[in-house]
N, C-alpha and C positions, 0 to 999 in steps of 0.2 A: 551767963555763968560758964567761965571753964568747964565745968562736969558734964556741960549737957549733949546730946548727943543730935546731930544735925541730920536731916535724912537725907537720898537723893537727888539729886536736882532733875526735875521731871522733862524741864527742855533737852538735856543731856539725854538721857535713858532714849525719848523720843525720837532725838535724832538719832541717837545708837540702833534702836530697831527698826526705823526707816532706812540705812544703810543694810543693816542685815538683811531685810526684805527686800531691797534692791537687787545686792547680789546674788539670792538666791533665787529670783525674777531673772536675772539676767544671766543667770547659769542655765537656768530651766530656756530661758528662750536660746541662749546657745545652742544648748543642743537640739533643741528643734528646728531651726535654722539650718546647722550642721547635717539633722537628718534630711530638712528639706533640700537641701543639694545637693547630697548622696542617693535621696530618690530621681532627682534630676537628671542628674549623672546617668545614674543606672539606666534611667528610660533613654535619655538622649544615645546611648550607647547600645542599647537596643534597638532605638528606633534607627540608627546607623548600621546596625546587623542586619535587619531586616533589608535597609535600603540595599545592603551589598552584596549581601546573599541568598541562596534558593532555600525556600523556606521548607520544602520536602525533603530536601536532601541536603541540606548545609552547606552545598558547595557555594564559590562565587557563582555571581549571576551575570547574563549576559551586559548591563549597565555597566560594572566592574572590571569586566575580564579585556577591555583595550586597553584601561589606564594600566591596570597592572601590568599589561604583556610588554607597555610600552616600556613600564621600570624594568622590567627584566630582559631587555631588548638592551637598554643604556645599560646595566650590569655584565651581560654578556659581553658585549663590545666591548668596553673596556680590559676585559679579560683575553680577549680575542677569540672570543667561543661566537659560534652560530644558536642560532633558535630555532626549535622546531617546533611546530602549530600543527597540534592533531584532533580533527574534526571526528569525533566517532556518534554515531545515529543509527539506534538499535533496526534492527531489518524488520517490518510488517508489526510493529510494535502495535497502531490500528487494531491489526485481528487478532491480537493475542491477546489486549484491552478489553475490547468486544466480545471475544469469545470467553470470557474467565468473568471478570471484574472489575473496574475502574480499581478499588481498594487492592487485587491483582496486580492489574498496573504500577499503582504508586509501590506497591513491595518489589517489584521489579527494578524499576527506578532508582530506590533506595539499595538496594543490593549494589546494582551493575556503578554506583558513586563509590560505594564502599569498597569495592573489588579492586575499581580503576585508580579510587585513594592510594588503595595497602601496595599498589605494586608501581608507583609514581617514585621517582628519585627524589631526596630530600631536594625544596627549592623548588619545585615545578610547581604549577598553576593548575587547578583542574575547576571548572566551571559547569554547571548548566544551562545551556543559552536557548533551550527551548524545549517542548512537551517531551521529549523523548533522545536531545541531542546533548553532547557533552561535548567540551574540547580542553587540550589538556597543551600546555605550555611547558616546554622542556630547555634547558641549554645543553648544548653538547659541543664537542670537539669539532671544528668543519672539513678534518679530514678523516672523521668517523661517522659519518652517517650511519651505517651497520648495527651502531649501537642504535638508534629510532628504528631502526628494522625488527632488531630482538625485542627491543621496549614492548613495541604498537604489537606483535605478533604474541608477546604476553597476555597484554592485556584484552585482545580479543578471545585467545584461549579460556581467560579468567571470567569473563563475560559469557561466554557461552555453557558455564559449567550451569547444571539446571539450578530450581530456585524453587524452592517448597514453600508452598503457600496453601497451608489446609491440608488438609488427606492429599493433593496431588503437587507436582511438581513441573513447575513451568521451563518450559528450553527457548531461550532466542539466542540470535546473533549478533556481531554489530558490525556495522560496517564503518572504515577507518580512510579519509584523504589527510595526508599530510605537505606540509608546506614550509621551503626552509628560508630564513633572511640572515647571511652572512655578514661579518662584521664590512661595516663600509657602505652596505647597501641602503640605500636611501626611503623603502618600504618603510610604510609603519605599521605598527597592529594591525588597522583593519583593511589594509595591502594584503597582509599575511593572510588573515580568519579568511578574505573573501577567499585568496588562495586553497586554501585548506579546504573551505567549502564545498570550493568545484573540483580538487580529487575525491572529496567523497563521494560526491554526485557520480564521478567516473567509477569510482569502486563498485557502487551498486548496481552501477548499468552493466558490468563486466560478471556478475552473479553473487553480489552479497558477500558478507563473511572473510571479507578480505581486506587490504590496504591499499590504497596507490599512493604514490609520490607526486601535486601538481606537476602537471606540463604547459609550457602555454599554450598549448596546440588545443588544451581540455573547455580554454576561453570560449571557443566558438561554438563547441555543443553546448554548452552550457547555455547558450545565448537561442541556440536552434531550439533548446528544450523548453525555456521561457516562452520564445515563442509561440511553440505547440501550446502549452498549455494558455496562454492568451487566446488564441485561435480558436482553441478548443469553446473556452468561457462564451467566448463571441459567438461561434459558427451554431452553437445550441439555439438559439435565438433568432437568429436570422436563417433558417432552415438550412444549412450549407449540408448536414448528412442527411443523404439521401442510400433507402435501400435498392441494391440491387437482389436479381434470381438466378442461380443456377441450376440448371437441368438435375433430375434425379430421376435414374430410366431403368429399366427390366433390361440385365445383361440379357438375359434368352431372345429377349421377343422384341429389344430395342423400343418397347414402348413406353413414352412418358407417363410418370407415376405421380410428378412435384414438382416442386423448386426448394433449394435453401437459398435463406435469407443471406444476403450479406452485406457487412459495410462498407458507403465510398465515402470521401471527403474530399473533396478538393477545394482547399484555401485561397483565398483572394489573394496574399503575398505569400503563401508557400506554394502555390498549386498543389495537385495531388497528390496524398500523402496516404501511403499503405496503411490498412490497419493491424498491421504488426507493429507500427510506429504508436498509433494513435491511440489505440483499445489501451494499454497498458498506462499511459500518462493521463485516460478518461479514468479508468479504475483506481490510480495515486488521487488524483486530485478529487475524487469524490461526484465525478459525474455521469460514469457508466452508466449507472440507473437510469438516470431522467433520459439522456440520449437512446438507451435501450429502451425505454417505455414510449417514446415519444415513436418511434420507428415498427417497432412492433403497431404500435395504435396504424400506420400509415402500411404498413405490409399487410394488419387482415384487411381492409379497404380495399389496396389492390387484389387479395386473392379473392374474394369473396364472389368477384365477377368471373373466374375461371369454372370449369368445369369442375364439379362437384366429387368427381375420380380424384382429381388433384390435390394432393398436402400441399402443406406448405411447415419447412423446417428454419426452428430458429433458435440458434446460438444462446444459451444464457450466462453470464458473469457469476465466480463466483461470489460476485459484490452482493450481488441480488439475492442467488441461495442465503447467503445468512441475514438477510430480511425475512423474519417470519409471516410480513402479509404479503409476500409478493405471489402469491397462489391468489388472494382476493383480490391483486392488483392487477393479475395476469386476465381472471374472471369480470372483471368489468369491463375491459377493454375487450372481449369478446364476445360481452352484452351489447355495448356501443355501437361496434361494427356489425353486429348480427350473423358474426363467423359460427360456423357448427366447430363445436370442439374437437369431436373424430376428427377433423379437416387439418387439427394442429398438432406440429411435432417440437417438445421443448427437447434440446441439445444440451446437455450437461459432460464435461472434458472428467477423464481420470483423476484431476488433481483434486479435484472439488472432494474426491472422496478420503484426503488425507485429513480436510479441516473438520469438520464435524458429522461423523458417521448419522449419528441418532440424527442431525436434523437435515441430513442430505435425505434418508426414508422417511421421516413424515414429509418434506416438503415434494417427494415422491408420488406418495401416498395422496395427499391432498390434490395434487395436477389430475393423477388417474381420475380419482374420484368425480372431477371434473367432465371425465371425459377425455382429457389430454393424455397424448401418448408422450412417453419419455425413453430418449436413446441416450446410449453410454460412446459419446463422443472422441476419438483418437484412442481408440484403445490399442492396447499395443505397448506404450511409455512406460510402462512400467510401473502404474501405480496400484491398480487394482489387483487383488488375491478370488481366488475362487471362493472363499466364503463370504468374501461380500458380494460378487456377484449372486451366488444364490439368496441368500439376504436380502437383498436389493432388488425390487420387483422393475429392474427396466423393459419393454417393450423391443429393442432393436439394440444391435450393438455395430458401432461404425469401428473399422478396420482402419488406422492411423497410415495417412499416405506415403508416409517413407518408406512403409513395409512393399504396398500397391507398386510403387513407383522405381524401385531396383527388381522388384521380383523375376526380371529376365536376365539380370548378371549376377542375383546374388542367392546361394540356395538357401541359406538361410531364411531372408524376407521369406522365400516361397513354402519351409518349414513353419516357418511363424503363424501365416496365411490358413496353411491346413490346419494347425491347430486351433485358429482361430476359429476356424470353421465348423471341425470338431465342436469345440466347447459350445458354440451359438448351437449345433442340431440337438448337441445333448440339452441344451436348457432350456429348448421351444424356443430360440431368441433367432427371427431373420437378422439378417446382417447386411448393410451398406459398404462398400468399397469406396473410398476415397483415392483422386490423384487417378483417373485412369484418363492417361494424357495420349495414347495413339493405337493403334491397330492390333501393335502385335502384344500390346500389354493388353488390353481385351479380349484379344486370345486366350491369352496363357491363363487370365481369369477365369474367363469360360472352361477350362479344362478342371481347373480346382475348387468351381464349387458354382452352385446356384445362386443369386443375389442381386441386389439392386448395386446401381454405380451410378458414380458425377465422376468428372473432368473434363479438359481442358475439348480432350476426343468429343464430347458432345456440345460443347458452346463452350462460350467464356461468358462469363456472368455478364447480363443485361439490365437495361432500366428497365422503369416498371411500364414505360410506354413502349421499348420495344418489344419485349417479353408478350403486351397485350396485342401488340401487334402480328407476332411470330403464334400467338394460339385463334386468334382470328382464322389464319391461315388453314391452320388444323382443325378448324369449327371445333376448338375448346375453348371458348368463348360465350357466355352466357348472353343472351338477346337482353336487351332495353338500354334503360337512358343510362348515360356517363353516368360513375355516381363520382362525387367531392370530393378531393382530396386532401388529407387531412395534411399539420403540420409536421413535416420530416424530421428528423435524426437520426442516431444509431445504434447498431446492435452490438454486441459482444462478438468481433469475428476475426479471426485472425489471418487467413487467408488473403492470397493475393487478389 
């Protein structure tokens, strides 16, 4: 019938909403698709940030900072600029770590990036290539060095401004070598960074807080300094430090009173090597201690057989003071040997009292109590004030040999001497002379005060076999058997 009315075709409709449903299926997995690449992205781009840079501090990291240096090496050249490569590596960053806070540290860290950022020329490279070291990549003109002069001399400025962390306010330094590769020169990057390296190394040997320009001449210490500290790693082991004694005598009555301990080394391929050289690369590298324990443990063994009148004095690091068991570790080793405590003199230097007042007195406190007597080591330098002497319950206070050792040309020293002298009657503190090296400086001592003295006037330091040999002499020599001699190393001693 014409009239009648037909409905929809249901295969039609079917496939009409099967396509609607597809598209809207395939819109839906687009964009999820879409997101899932975009999280991809994001992460792989992350996970590339992370590869390339220092995750404390944002900067590049030491993996990155050659290829980069080498792009701005080929940018520079082309331009006809030079590159400058500046090694900066915060000074005793360790004790100021130690002494504060790790969490300290890291705000340290992130400052001294942020500083050395803000004051970087657009285009330069600044990287962290290690716990505490930075280096920053600059180009400049090669007939204007002057401008890396003003740069590096900023940003040490800007680094040294303090840094508040809590109620208190932290101050470091840093120390700065730079290194330059002009257009032509055939260095790459890490030509450069080792350059820059070893002026740093030379800046901080020269006192911190300052910059140098590599030299090649800076190669071979750098090479000598490697060494030492190889030597050093080795010679712990293989007993190579051995203690020596020097005299400690009554100016009045020239009679023996002690010995100070001191250190020798002598290397297999450096031969003997000062412990002005040594002590200070043992206390960098983190081996002071063990070498001063091991040598302490082998000096009371030797004294223990001397005459029972006799001390015996010995140098402490102040690696050790900021060990707070090193009072327990001192007391065991005087259990072991069976040394009397009166018998022992710990030596602590002025400077030890600039790092941590509160625990230079309990760790003070703690030796006494032992029984250990404790002297104020080089005094004289400059570092100690009268209220921490009084403060400070030391025993004996040693008169710093430069003052002993001009006192016949210089009125001064001999000014210095009396007041020294002075201040030890007013505090109940006898006093040690250091450096009394001949006749007429033991004179002139004798006229300015009463006291004990060492130098060169009385011996030069001995082993421990001649020293037992020289108090035999003098029946200051206790009778019986040999006793064992323990494993050697060394002490904290700066002396020749």
């Amino acid at each position: 019938m014409s009239g009648q009315w037909i409905g929809p075709d249901n295969l039609l409709i079917s496939a009409m909403l099967l396509n609607i449903a597809l598209v809207i299926f395939g819109w839906r997995r687009y964009r999820e698709l879409t997101g899932e690449v975009a999280d991809r992205r994001r992460a792989e781009k992350q996970a590339r940030l992370l590869s390339e840079t220092d995750a404390l501090t944002g900067c590049l990291n030491r993996r990155t900072l050659a290829a980069a240096t080498d792009q701005l090496i080929a940018a520079a050249a082309a331009r006809g600029e030079a590159v400058a490569v500046v090694m900066l590596d915060l000074d005793k960053f360790k004790q100021v770590n130690d002494g504060n806070s790790h969490a300290a540290g890291d705000a340290i860290l992130c400052e001294a990036a942020d500083r050395l950022g803000h004051n970087l020329p657009d285009g330069a490279l600044l990287a962290r290539i290690g716990g505490d070291e930075f280096a920053c990549v600059l180009a400049f003109p090669a007939a204007r060095p002057e401008q890396v002069d003003t740069l590096v001399e900023g940003l040490i400025a800007a680094v040294a401004m303090p840094v508040r962390f809590g109620e208190s306010e932290i101050e470091t330094t840093i120390s700065a070598g730079i290194a330059r590769r002009d257009p032509g020169s055939s260095d790459d990057a890490q030509a450069v960074l080792h350059n820059a390296d070893v002026a740093m190394y030379h800046a901080k040997k020269r006192g911190r807080n300052r910059h140098c320009w590599f030299d090649p001449a800076m190669e071979s210490e750098l090479k000598f300094r490697r060494e030492l500290e190889s030597g050093i790693r080795k010679g712990v082991g293989r007993g190579e430090f051995i203690p020596f004694y020097q005299k400690l005598v009554d100016l009045e009555s020239a009679e023996l009173t002690g010995f100070e301990m001191l250190a020798r080394w002598t290397s297999p391929t450096l031969g003997p090597i000062s412990p002005e050289l040594f002590v200070p690369v043992a206390e960098e590298i983190g081996f002071i201690a063990q070498i001063s324990e091991q040598l302490i443990r082998q000096a009371l063994i030797d004294a223990r057989n001397w005459d029972p009148k006799l001390t015996l004095s010995v140098n402490i690091s102040p690696v050790q003071l900021r060990d707070p068991w090193f009072a327990q570790k001192l007391l065991k080793l005087l259990v072991e040997a069976n040394f009397p405590p009166n018998r022992l003199e710990i030596e602590i230097t002025e400077s030890c009292l600039l790092e941590n007042i509160g625990l230079v007195r309990s760790m003070i406190t703690s030796l006494q109590n032992q029984g250990i007597k404790v002297s104020l080591d080089d005094f004289g330098t400059g570092y100690s004030s009268l209220s921490q002497l009084r403060s400070l319950p030391f025993d004996r206070i040693k008169i710093d040999r430069s003052f002993v050792a001009t006192v016949l040309d210089s009125p001064e020293s001999a000014t210095i001497i009396q007041s020294i002298i002075a201040l030890g009657n007013g505090l109940g503190l006898p006093i040690t002379a250091e450096g009394i090296e001949n006749e007429e400086v033991l004179a002139r001592m004798r006229e300015l005060g009463s006291f004990k003295g060492q130098g060169f006037f009385y011996g030069y330091p001995e082993s421990a076999e001649d020293t037992k040999t020289e108090l035999a002499q003098l029946n200051l020599l206790l009778e019986g058997p040999a006793q064992t001699t323990a494993e050697p190393a060394a002490p904290h001693a700066r002396r020749a």
